[in-house]
VMD Tcl script that builds the backbone (N, CA, C; Angstrom):
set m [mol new atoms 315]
animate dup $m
set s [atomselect $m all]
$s set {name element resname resid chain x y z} {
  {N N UNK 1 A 63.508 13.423 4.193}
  {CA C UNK 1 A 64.386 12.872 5.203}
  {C C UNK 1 A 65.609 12.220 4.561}
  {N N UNK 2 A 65.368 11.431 3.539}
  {CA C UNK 2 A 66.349 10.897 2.798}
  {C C UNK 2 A 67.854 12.026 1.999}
  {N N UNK 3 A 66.725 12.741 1.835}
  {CA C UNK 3 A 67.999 14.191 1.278}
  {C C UNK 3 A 68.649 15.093 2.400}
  {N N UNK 4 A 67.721 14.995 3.240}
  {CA C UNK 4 A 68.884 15.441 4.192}
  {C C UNK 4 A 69.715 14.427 5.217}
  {N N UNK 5 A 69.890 13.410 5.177}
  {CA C UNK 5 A 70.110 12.467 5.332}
  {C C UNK 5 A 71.762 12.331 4.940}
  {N N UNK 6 A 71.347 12.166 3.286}
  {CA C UNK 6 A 72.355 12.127 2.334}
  {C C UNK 6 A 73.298 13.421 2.818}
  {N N UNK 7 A 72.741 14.451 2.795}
  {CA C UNK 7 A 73.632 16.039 2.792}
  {C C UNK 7 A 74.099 15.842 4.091}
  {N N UNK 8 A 73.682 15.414 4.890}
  {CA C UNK 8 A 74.743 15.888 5.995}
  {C C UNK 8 A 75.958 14.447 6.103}
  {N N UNK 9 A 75.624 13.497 5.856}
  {CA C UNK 9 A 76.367 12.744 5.589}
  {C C UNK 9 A 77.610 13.316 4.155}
  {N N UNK 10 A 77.097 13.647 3.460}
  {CA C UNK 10 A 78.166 14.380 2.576}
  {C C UNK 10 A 79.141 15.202 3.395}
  {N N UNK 11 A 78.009 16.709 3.855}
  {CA C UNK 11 A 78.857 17.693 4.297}
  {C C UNK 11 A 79.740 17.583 5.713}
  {N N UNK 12 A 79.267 16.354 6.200}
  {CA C UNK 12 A 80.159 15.858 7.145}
  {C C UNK 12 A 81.667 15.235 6.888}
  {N N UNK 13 A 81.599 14.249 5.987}
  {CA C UNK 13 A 82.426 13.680 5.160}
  {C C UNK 13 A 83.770 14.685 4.417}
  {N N UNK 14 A 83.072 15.699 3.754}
  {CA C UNK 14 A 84.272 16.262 3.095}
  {C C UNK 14 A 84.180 17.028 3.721}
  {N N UNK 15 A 83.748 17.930 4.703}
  {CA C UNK 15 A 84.251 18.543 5.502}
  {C C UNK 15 A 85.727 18.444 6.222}
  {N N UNK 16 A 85.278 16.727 6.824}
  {CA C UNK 16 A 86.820 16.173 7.654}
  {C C UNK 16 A 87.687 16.318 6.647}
  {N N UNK 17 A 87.279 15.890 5.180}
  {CA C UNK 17 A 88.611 15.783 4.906}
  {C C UNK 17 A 89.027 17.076 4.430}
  {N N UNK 18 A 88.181 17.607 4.185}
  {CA C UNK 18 A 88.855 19.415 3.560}
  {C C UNK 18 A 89.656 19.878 4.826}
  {N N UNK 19 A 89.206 19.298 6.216}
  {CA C UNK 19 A 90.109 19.984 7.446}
  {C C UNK 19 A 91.038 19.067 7.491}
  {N N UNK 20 A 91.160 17.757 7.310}
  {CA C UNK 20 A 92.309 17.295 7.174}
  {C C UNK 20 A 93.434 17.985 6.145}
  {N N UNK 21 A 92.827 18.258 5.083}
  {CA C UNK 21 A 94.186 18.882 4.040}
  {C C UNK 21 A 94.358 20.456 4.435}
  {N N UNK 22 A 93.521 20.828 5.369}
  {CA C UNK 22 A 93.653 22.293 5.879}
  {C C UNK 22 A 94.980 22.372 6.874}
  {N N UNK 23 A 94.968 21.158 7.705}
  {CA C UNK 23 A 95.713 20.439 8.648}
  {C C UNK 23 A 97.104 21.094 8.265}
  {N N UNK 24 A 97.362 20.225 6.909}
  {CA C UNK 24 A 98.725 19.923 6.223}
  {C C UNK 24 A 98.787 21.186 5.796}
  {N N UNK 25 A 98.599 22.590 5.358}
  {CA C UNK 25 A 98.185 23.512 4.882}
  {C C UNK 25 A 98.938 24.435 5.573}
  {N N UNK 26 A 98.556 24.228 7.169}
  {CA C UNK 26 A 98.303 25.414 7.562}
  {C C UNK 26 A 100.029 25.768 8.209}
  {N N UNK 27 A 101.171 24.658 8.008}
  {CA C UNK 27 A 102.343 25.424 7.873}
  {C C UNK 27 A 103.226 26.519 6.436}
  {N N UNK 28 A 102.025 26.220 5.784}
  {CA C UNK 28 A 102.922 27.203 4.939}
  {C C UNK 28 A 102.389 28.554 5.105}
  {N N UNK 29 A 103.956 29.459 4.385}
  {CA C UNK 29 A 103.748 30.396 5.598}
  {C C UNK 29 A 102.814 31.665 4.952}
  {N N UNK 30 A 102.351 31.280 3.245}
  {CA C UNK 30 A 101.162 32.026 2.729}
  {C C UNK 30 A 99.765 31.599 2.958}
  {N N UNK 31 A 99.113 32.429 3.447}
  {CA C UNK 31 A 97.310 31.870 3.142}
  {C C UNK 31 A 96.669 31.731 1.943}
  {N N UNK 32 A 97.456 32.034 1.022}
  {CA C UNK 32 A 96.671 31.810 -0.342}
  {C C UNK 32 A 96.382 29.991 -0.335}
  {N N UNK 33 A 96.546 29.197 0.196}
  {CA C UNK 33 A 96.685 28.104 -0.587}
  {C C UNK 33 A 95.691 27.668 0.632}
  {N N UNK 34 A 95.504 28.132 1.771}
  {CA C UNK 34 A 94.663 27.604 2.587}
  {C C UNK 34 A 92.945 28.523 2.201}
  {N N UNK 35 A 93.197 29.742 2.250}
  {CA C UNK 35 A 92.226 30.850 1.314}
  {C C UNK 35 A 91.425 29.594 0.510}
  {N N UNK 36 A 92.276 29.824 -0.464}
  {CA C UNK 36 A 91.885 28.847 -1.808}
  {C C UNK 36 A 91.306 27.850 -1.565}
  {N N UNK 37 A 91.935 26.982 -0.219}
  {CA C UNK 37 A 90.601 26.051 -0.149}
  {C C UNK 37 A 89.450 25.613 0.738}
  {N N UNK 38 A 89.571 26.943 1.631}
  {CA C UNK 38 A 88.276 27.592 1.980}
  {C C UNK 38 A 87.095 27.719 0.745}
  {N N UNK 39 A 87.528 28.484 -0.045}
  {CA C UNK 39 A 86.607 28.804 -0.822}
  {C C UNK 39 A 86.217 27.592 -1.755}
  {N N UNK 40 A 86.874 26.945 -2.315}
  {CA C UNK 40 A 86.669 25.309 -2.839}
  {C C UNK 40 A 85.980 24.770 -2.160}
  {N N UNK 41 A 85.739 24.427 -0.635}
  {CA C UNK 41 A 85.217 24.292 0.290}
  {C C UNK 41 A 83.569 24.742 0.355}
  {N N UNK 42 A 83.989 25.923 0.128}
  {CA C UNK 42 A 82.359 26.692 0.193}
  {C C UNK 42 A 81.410 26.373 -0.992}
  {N N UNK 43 A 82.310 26.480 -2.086}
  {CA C UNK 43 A 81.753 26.329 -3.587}
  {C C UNK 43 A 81.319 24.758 -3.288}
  {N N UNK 44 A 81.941 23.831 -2.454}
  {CA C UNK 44 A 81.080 22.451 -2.908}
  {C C UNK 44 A 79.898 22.775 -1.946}
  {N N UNK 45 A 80.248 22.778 -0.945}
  {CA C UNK 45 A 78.813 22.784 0.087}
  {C C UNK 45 A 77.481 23.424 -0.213}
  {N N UNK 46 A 77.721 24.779 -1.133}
  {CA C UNK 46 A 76.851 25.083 -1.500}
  {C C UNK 46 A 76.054 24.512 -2.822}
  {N N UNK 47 A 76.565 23.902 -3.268}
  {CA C UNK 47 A 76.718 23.178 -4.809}
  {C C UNK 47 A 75.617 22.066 -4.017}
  {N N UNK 48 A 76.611 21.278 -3.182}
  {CA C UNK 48 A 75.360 20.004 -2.598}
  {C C UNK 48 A 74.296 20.660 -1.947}
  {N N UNK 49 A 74.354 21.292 -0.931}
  {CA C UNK 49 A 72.914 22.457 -0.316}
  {C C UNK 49 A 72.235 22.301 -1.748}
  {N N UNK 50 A 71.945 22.605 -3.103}
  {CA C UNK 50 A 71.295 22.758 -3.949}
  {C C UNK 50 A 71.046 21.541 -4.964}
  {N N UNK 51 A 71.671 20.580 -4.924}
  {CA C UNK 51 A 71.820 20.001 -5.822}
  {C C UNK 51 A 71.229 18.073 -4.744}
  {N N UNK 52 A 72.095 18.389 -3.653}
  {CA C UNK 52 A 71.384 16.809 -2.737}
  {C C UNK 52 A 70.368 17.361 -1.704}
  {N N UNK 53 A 70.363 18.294 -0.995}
  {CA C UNK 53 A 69.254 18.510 -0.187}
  {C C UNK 53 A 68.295 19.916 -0.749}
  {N N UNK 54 A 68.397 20.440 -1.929}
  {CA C UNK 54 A 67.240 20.692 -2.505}
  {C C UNK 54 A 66.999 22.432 -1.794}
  {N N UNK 55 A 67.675 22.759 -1.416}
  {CA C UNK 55 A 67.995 24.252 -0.512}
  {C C UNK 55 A 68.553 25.053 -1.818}
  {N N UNK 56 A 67.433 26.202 -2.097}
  {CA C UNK 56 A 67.710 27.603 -2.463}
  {C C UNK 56 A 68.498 28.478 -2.042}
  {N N UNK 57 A 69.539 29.415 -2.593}
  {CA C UNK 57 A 70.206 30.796 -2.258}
  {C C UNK 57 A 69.791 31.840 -2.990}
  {N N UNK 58 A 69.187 32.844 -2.096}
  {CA C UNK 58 A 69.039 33.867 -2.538}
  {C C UNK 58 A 69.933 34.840 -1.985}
  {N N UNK 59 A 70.573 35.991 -2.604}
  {CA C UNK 59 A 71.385 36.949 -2.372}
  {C C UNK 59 A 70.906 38.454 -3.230}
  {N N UNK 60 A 70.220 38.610 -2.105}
  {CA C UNK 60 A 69.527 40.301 -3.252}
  {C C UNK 60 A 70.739 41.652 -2.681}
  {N N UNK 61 A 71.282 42.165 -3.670}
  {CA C UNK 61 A 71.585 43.916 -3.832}
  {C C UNK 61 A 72.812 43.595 -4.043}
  {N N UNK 62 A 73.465 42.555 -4.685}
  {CA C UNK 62 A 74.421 42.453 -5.665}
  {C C UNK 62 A 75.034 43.221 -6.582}
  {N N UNK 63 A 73.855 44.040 -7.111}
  {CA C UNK 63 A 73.604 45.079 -8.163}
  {C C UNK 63 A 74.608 46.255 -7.084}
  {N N UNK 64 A 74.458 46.359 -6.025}
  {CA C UNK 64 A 74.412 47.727 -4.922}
  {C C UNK 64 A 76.109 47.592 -4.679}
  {N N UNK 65 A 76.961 46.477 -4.765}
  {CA C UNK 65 A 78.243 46.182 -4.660}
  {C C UNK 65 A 79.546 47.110 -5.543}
  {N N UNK 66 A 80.063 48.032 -5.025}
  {CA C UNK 66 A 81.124 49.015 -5.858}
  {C C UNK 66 A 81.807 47.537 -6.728}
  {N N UNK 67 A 82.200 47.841 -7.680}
  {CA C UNK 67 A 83.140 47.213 -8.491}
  {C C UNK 67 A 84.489 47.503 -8.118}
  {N N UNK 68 A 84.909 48.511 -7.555}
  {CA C UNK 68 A 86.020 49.080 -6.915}
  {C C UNK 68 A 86.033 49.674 -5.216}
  {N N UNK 69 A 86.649 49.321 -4.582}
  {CA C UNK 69 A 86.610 50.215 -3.197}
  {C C UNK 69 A 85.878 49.204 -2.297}
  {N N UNK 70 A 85.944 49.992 -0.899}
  {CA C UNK 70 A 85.055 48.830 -0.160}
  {C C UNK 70 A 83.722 48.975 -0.129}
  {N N UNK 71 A 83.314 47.667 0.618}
  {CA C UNK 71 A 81.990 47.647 1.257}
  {C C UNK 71 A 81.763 47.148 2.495}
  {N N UNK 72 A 80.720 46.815 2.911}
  {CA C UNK 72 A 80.236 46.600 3.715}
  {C C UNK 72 A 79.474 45.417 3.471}
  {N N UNK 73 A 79.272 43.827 3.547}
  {CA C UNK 73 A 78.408 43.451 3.657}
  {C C UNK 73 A 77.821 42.669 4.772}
  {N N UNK 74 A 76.776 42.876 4.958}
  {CA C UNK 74 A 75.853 42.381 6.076}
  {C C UNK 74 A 74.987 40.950 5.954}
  {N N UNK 75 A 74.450 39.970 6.564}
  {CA C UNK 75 A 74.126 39.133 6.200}
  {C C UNK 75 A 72.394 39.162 7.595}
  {N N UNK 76 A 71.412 38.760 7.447}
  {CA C UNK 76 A 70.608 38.759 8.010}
  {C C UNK 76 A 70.308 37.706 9.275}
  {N N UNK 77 A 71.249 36.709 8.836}
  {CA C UNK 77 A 71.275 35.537 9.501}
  {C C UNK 77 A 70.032 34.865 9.959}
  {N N UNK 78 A 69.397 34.410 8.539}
  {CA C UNK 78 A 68.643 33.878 8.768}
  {C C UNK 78 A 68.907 31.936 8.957}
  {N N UNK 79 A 70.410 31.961 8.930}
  {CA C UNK 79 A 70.666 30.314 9.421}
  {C C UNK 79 A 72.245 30.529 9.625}
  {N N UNK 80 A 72.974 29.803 10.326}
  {CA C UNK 80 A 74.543 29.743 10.578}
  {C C UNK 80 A 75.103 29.707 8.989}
  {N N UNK 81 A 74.190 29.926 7.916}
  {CA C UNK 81 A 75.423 29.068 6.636}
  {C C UNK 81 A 75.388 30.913 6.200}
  {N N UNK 82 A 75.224 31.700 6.642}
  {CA C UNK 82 A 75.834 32.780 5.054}
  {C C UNK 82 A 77.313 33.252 5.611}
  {N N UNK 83 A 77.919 32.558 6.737}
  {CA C UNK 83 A 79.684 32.674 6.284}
  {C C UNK 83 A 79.906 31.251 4.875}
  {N N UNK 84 A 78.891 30.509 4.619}
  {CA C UNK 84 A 79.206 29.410 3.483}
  {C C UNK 84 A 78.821 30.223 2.311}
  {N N UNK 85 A 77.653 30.725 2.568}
  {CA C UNK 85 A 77.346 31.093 0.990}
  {C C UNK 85 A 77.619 32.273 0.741}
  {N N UNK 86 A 78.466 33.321 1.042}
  {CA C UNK 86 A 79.174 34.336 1.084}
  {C C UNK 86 A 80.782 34.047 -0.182}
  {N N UNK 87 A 81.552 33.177 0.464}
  {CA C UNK 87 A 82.851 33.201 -0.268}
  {C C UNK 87 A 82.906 32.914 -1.577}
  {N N UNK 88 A 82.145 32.061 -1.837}
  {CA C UNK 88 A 82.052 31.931 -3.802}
  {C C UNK 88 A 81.302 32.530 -4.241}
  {N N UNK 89 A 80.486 33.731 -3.967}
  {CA C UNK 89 A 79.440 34.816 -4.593}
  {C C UNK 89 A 80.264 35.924 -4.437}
  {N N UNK 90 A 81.338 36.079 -3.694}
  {CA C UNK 90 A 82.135 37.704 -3.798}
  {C C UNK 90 A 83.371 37.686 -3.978}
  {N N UNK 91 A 84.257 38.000 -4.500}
  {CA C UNK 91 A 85.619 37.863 -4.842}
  {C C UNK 91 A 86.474 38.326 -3.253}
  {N N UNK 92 A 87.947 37.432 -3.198}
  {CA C UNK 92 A 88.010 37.833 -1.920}
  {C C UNK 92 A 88.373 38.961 -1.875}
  {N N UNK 93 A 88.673 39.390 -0.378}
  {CA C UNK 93 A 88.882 40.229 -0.196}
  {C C UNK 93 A 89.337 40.815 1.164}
  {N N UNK 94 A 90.756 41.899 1.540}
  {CA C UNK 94 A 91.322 41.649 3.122}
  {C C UNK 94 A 90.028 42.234 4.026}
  {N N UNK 95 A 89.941 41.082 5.029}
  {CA C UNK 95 A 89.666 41.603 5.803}
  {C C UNK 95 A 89.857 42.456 7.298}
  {N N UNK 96 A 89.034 43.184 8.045}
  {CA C UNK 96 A 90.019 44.272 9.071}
  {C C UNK 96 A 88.893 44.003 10.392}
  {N N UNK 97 A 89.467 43.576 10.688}
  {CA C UNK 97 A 88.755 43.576 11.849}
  {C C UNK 97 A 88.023 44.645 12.949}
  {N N UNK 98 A 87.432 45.148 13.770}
  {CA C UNK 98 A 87.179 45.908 14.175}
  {C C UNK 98 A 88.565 46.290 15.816}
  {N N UNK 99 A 88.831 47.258 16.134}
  {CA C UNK 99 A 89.835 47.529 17.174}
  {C C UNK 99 A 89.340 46.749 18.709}
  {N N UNK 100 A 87.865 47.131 18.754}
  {CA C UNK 100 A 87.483 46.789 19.925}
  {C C UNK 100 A 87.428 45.175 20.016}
  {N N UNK 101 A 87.340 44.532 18.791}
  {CA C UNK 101 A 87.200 42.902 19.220}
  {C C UNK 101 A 88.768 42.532 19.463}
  {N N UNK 102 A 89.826 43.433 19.434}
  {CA C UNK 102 A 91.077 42.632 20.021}
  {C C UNK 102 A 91.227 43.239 21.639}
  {N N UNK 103 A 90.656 43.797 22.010}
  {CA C UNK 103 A 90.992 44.549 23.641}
  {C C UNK 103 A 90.019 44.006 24.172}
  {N N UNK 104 A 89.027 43.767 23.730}
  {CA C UNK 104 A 87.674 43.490 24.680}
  {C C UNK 104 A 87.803 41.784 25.007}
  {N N UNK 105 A 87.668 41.993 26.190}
  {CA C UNK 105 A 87.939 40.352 26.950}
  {C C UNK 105 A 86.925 39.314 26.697}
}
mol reanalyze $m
mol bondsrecalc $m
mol representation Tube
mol addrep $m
């Protein structure tokens, strides 16, 4: 109770403030610098997930990932966090959305 306690009190904490400096961020007119600290972002949360509340990541077929070209990856969703533990395990990369999620109401 105490460790999770602590962790969400953390990930609450720098959360605000990572969205506070996201805030200030988000007029410039490249995403690299907001990108960038998304992923800074992710890299701590997951860092405390392991380190203050004691939570494992596993990520199997890593091995299965082209070094070049796209992919596909899928996540099982076995909890709301693998958009967290996704961005500092894969290099970025553009994403495309599908056609039908901009027409469909």
């Amino acid at each position: 109770m105490i460790r999770s306690l602590a962790f969400n009190l953390f990930f609450y904490g720098f959360t605000l403030l990572t969205a506070v400096v996201g805030i200030i961020l988000v007029p410039i007119p490249t995403p690299v610098l907001l990108r960038g600290l998304l992923r800074y972002w992710a890299r701590v949360v997951v860092w405390a997930m392991r380190w203050i509340a004691g939570m494992k990541v596993e990520i199997r077929g890593r091995a299965n990932i082209p070094a070049r070209g796209p992919a596909l990856l899928a996540g099982k969703h076995h909890s709301e966090c693998d958009g967290i533990f996704s961005p500092p395990r894969f290099p970025p990369s553009p994403s495309s959305p599908c056609r039908s999620c901009s027409t469909t109401p």
